[in-house]
Every structure is written in structure tokens, then in C-alpha cells.
BALOBA-1460 file (C-alpha; in Angstrom, 3 decimals):
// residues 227
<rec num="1" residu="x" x="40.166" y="94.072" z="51.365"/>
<rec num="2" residu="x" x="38.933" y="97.456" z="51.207"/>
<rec num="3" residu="x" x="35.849" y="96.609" z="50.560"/>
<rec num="4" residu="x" x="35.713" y="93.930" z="53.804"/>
<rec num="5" residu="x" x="36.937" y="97.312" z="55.670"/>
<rec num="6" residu="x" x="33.938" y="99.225" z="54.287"/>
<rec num="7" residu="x" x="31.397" y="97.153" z="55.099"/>
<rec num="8" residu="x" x="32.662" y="96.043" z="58.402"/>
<rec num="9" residu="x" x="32.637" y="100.268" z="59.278"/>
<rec num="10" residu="x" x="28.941" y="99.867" z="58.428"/>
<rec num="11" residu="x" x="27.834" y="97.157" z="60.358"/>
<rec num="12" residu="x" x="30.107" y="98.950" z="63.687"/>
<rec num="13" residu="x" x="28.651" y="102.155" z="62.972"/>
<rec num="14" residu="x" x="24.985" y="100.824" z="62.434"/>
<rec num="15" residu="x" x="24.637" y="99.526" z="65.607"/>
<rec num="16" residu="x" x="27.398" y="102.102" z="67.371"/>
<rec num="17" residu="x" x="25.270" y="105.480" z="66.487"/>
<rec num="18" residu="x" x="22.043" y="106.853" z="67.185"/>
<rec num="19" residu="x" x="20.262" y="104.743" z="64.500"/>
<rec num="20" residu="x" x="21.081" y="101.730" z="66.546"/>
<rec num="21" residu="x" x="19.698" y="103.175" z="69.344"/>
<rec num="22" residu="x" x="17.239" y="100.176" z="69.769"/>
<rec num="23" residu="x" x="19.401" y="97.795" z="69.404"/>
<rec num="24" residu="x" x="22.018" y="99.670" z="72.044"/>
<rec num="25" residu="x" x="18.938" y="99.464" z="73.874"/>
<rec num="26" residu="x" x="18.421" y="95.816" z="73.793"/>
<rec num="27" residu="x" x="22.128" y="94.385" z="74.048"/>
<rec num="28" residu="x" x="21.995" y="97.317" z="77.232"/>
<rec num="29" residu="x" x="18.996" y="95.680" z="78.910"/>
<rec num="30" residu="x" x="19.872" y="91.967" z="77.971"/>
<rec num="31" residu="x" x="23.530" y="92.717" z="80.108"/>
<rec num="32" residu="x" x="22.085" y="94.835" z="83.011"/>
<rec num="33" residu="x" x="21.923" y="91.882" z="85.486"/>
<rec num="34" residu="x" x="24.790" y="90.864" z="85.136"/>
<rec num="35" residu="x" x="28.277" y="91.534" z="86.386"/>
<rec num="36" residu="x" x="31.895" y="90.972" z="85.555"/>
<rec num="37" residu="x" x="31.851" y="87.678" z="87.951"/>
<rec num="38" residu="x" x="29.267" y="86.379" z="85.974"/>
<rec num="39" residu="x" x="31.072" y="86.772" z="82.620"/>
<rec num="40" residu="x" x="30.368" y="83.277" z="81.847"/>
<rec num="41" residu="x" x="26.556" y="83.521" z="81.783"/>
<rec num="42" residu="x" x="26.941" y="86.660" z="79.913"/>
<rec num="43" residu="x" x="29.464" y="85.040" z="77.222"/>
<rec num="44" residu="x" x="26.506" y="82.110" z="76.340"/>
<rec num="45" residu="x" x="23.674" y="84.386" z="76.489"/>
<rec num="46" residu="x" x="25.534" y="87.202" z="74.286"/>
<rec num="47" residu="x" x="26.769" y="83.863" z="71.800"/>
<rec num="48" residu="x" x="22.979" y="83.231" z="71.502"/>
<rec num="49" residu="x" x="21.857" y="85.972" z="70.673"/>
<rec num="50" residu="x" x="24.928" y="86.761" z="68.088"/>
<rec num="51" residu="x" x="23.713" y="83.187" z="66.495"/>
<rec num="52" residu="x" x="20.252" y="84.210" z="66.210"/>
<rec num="53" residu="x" x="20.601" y="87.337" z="64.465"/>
<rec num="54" residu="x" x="23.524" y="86.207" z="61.716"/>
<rec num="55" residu="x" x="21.142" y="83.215" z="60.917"/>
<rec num="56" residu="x" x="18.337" y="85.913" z="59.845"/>
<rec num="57" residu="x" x="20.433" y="88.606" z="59.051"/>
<rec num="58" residu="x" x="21.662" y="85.898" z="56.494"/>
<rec num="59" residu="x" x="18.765" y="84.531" z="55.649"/>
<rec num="60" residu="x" x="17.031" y="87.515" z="54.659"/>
<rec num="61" residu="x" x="19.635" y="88.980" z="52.937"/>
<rec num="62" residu="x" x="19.905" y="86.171" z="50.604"/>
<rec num="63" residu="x" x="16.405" y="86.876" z="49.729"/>
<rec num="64" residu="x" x="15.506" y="83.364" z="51.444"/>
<rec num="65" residu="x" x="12.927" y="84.486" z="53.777"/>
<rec num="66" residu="x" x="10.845" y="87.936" z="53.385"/>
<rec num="67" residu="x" x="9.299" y="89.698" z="56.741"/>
<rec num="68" residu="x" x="7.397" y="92.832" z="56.609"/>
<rec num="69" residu="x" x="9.866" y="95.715" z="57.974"/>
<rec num="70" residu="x" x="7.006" y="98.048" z="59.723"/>
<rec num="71" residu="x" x="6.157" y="94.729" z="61.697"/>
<rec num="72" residu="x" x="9.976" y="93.759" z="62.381"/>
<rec num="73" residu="x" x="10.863" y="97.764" z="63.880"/>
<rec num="74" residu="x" x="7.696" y="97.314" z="66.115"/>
<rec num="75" residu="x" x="9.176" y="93.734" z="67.170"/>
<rec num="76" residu="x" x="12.480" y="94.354" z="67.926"/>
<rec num="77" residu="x" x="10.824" y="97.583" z="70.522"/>
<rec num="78" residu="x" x="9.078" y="94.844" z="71.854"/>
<rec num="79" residu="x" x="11.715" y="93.110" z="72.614"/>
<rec num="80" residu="x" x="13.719" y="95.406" z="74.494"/>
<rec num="81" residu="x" x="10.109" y="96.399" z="76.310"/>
<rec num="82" residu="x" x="9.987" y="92.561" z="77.608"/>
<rec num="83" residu="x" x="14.052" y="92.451" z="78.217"/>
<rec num="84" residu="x" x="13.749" y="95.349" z="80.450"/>
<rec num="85" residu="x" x="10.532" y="94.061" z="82.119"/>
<rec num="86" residu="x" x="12.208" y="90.952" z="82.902"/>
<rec num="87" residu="x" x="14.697" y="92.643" z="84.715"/>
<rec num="88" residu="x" x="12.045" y="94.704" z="86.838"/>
<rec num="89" residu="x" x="11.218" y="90.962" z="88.545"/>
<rec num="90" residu="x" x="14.033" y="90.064" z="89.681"/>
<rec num="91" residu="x" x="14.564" y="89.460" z="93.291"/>
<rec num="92" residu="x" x="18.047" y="87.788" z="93.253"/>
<rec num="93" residu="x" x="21.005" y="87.303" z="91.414"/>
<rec num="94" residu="x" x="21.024" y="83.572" z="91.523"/>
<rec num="95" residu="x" x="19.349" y="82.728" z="88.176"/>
<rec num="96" residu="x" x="20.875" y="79.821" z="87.565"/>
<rec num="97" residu="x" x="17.868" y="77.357" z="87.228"/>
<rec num="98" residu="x" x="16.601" y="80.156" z="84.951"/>
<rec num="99" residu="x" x="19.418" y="80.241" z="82.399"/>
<rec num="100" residu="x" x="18.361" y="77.732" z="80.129"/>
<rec num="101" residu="x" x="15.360" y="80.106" z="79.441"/>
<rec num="102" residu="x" x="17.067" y="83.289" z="78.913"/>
<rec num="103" residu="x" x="19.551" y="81.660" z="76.765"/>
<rec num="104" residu="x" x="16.572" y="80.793" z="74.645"/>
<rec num="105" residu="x" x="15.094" y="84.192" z="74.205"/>
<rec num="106" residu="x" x="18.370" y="85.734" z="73.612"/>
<rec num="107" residu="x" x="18.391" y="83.360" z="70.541"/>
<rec num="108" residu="x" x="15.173" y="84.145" z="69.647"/>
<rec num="109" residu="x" x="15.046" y="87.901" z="69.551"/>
<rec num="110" residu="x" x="17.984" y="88.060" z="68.148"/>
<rec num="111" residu="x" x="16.218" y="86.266" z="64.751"/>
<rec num="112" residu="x" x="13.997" y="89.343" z="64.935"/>
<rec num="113" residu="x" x="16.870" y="91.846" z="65.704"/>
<rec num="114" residu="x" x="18.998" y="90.295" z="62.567"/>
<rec num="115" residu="x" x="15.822" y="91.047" z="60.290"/>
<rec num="116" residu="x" x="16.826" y="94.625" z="61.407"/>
<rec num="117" residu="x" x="20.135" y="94.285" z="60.612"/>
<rec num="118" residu="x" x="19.470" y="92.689" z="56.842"/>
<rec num="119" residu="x" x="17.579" y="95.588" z="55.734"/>
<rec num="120" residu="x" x="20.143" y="98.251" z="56.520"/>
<rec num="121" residu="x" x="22.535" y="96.092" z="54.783"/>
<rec num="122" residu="x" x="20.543" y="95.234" z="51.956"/>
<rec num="123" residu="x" x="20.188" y="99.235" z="51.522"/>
<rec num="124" residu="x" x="24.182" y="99.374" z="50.851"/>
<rec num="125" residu="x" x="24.211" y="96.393" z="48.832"/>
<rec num="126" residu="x" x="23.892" y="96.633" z="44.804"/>
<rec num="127" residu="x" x="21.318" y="94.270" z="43.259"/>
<rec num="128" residu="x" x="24.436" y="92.737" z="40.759"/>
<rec num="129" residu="x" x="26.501" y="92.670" z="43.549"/>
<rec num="130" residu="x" x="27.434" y="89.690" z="45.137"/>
<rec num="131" residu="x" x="26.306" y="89.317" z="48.728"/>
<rec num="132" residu="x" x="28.482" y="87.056" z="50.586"/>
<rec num="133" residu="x" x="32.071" y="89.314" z="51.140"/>
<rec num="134" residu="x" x="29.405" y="92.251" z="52.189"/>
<rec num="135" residu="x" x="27.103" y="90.039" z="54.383"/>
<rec num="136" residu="x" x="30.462" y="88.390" z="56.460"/>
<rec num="137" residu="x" x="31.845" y="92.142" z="56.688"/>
<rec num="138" residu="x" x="28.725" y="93.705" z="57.900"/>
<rec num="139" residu="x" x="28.150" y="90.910" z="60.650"/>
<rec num="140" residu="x" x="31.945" y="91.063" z="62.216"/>
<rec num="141" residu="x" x="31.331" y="95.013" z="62.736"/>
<rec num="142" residu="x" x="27.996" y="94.285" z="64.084"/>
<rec num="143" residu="x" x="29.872" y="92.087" z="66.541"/>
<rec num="144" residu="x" x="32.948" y="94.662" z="67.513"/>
<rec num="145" residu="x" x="29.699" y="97.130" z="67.662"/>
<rec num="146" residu="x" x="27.916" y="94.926" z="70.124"/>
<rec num="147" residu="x" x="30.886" y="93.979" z="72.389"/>
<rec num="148" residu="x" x="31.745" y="97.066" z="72.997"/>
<rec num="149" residu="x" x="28.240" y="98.167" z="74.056"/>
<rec num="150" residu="x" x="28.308" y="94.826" z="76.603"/>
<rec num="151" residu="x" x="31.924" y="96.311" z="78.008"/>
<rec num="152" residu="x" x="30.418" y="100.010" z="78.263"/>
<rec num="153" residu="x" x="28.076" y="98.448" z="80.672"/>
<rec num="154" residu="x" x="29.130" y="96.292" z="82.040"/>
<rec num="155" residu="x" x="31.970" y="98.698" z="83.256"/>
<rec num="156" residu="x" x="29.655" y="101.178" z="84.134"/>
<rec num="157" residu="x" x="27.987" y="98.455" z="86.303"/>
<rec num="158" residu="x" x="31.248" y="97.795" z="87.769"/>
<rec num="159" residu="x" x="31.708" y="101.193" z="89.058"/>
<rec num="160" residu="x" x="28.408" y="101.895" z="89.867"/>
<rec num="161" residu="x" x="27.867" y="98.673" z="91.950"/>
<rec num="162" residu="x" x="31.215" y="97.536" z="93.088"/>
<rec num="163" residu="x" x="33.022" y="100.730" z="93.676"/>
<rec num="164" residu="x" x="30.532" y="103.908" z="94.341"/>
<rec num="165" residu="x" x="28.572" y="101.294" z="96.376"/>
<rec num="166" residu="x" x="25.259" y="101.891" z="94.204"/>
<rec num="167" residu="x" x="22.351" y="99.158" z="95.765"/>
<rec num="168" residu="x" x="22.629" y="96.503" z="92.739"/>
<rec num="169" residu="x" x="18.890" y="95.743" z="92.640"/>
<rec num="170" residu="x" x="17.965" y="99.405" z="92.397"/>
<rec num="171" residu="x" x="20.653" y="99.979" z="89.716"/>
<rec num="172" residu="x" x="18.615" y="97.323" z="87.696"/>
<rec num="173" residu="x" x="15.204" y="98.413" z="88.392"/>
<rec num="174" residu="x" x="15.944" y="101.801" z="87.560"/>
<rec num="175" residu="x" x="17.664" y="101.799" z="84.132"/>
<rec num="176" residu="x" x="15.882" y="98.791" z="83.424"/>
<rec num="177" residu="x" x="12.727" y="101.253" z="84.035"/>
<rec num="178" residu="x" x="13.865" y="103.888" z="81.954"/>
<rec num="179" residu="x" x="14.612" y="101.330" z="78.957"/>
<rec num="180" residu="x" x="11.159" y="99.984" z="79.277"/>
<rec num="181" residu="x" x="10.065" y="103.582" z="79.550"/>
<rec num="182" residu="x" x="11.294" y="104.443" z="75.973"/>
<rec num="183" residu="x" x="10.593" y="100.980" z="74.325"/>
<rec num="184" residu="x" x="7.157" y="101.501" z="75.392"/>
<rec num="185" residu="x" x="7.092" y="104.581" z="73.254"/>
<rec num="186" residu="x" x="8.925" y="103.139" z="70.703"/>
<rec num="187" residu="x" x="6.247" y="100.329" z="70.386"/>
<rec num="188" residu="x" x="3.559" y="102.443" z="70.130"/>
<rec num="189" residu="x" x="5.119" y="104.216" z="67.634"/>
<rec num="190" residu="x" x="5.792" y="101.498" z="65.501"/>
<rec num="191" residu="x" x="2.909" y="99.678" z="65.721"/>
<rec num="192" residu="x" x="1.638" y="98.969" z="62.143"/>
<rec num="193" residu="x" x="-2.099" y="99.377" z="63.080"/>
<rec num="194" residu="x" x="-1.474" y="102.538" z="64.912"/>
<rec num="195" residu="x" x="-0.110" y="104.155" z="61.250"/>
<rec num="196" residu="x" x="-2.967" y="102.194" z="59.567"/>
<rec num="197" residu="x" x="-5.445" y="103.762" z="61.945"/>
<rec num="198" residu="x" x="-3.639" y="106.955" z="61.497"/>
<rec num="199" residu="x" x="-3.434" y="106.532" z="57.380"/>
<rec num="200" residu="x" x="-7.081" y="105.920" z="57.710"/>
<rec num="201" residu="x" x="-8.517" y="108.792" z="60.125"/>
<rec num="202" residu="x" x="-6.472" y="111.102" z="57.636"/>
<rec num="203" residu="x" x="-8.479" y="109.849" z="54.578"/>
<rec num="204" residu="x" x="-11.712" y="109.558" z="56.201"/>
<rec num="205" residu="x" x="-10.907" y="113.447" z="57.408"/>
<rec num="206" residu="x" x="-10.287" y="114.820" z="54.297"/>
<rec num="207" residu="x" x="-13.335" y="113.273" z="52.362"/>
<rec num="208" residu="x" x="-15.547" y="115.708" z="53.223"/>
<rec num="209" residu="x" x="-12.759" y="118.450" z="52.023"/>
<rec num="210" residu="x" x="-12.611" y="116.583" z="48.910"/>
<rec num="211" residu="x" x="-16.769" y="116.395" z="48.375"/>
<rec num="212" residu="x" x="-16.851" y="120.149" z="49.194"/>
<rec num="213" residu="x" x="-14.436" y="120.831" z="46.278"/>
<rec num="214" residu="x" x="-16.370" y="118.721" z="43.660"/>
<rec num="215" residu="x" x="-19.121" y="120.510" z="44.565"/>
<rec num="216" residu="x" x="-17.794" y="123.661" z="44.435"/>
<rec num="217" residu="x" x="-15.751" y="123.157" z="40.938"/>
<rec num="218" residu="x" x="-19.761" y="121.299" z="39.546"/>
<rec num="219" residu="x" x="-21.570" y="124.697" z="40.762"/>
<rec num="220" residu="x" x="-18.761" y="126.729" z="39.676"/>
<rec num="221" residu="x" x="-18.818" y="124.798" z="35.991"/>
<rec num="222" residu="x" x="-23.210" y="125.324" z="35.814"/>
<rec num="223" residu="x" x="-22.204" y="128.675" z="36.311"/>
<rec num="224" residu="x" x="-20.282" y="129.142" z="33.071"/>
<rec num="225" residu="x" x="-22.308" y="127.074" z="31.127"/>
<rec num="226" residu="x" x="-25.255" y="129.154" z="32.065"/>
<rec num="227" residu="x" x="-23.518" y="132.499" z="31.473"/>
């Protein structure tokens, strides 16, 4: 049981403190629209995306299915760039004819968000060690993690909106903005051709550092041969 306990802490904590800070991001910018009156829409959407990342996290902790994790990091930013962009468009709270399709991305990037969550978990996990008591643990406090994220904002949302009197469309616009603001940065940080670019202008630099010591250490060796 203590072991449940332990593993659970890491799964709350992964997504709880600052190294979960894109997925705070995300969960933030998929519950922005909505409000405590619409806690319906929120409960499906939030179940989607819950089933989408335990059916990767799992899968890819089991070894099943193998994703590159420079290209997953610069996914899941661009996921929370395109959740927050959404949000920039809308005009009106009466999404309903749209639900069907947000339901479906929230199941979708969460497969890319649980790919994520399998490699900090495989990163506690022994080789020997079995996976499954670890892998249940880890998911559940991913899941207290996560709700409590949705009931931070949507409480702040609450008071913000309902009670200070805060215009509900600007609310949106403007975090939303400010999340799409860092994801943005975020992606381009991440982007694996943006290192590869980087990785190569740093070679191709220091060639001609590396030709001017040869030829220094071949004059240097003349030298001494002729002496």
C-alpha cells in the first residue's frame, strides 16, 4: 500500500508543480470557456481527455508503442497553442452543435499528453519491476492532480465572471492570449528541427576552429622534426 501511496504522490505532484506547467497549461485552456452551469460539458470533455491519455500513458509504458520524446514535448506545446487559439474564436457560449468536436480533440491530445506522462513514470520505474501497481498509482494522482487544476479555474472563473462582474468573453480572450503567448514559445523551443538546426550551425561553426588547430599542431610538429 505504501508503495500505491508513493506513486500516486508522483503522478499528483508531476502534473501539480512547475514541471507540469504545460500540462497545467493545457487542462487550464481546455476549461476556460466554460463555467460551473456548464459542468456537464466540462465532465465529458475532461472524461475524454482522462481516457486518451491513460490509454497511451499505458501503452507506452508497457513498452507497446515507442514515440520519440523531443517530438512528443513539442506536441503537447502545440496542443495547448491550438486549445488556447480555439478559445480566441469564440463569439458565444452556445457551443452545443460544436461539442461533438471538442470532445474529440480532448481525446486526442490527451494520447499525446499521456506519452508525456509515460516517460516521467517510466523514469521512477525499475526495469525488474513490475509495472502495473506503479502505472494504476501514477494515473489516479494524475487525476486528483488534474481535477483540482479544473476546480482552481473554474472557481477563479466563477469569481471573476459571476461575482466581480469581469466581461466573460474578454476573460477568455485574454488568458486564453497569454496561454497561447507562452505555448508559442514553448513550441519553438521544442521544436526538434530548431535543436537540429542549432546542433548543426554549432558544428559547422567550430570546423574552421578545429582545421586551424590541425594546422597549427602539423606546423608546430615540422617544426620539431626540423630542429
Amino acid at each position: 500500500m505504501s508503495e500505491f501511496v508513493l506513486y500516486a504522490q508522483m503522478g499528483f505532484w508531476h502534473i501539480i508543480n512547475w514541471e507540469g506547467l504545460d500540462h497545467i497549461l493545457f487542462v487550464t485552456a481546455l476549461c476556460l470557456r466554460y463555467l460551473w452551469t456548464d459542468w456537464k460539458q466540462l465532465l465529458v470533455m475532461v472524461t475524454a481527455f482522462t481516457i486518451g491519455h491513460s490509454v497511451t500513458l499505458a501503452l507506452s509504458t508497457l513498452q507497446f508503442i515507442h514515440f520519440s520524446r523531443n517530438w512528443t514535448e513539442f506536441l503537447i506545446a502545440a496542443t495547448i497553442l491550438i486549445t488556447a487559439f480555439s478559445n480566441l474564436t469564440v463569439k458565444d457560449f452556445r457551443f452545443t452543435a460544436k461539442l461533438p468536436l471538442i470532445y474529440f480533440f480532448a481525446l486526442i491530445f490527451g494520447l499525446i499528453h499521456g506519452l508525456g506522462f509515460s516517460s516521467a513514470l517510466k523514469s521512477f520505474v525499475g526495469k525488474d519491476q513490475s509495472i502495473v501497481l506503479p502505472l494504476l498509482a501514477f494515473n489516479l494522482g494524475l487525476e486528483a492532480g488534474q481535477l483540482i487544476i479544473v476546480a482552481i479555474v473554474l472557481l477563479l472563473s466563477f469569481v471573476l465572471v459571476r461575482l466581480i462582474g469581469f466581461n466573460r468573453r474578454e476573460f477568455l480572450v485574454f488568458v486564453s492570449g497569454a496561454i497561447a503567448a507562452v505555448a508559442l514559445q514553448m513550441a519553438i523551443e521544442r521544436l526538434p528541427v530548431h535543436k537540429n538546426t542549432t546542433d548543426a550551425a554549432f558544428v559547422a561553426a567550430s570546423l574552421p576552429l578545429a582545421n586551424n588547430n590541425c594546422l597549427i599542431y602539423s606546423e608546430r610538429k615540422n617544426d620539431t622534426i626540423i630542429h
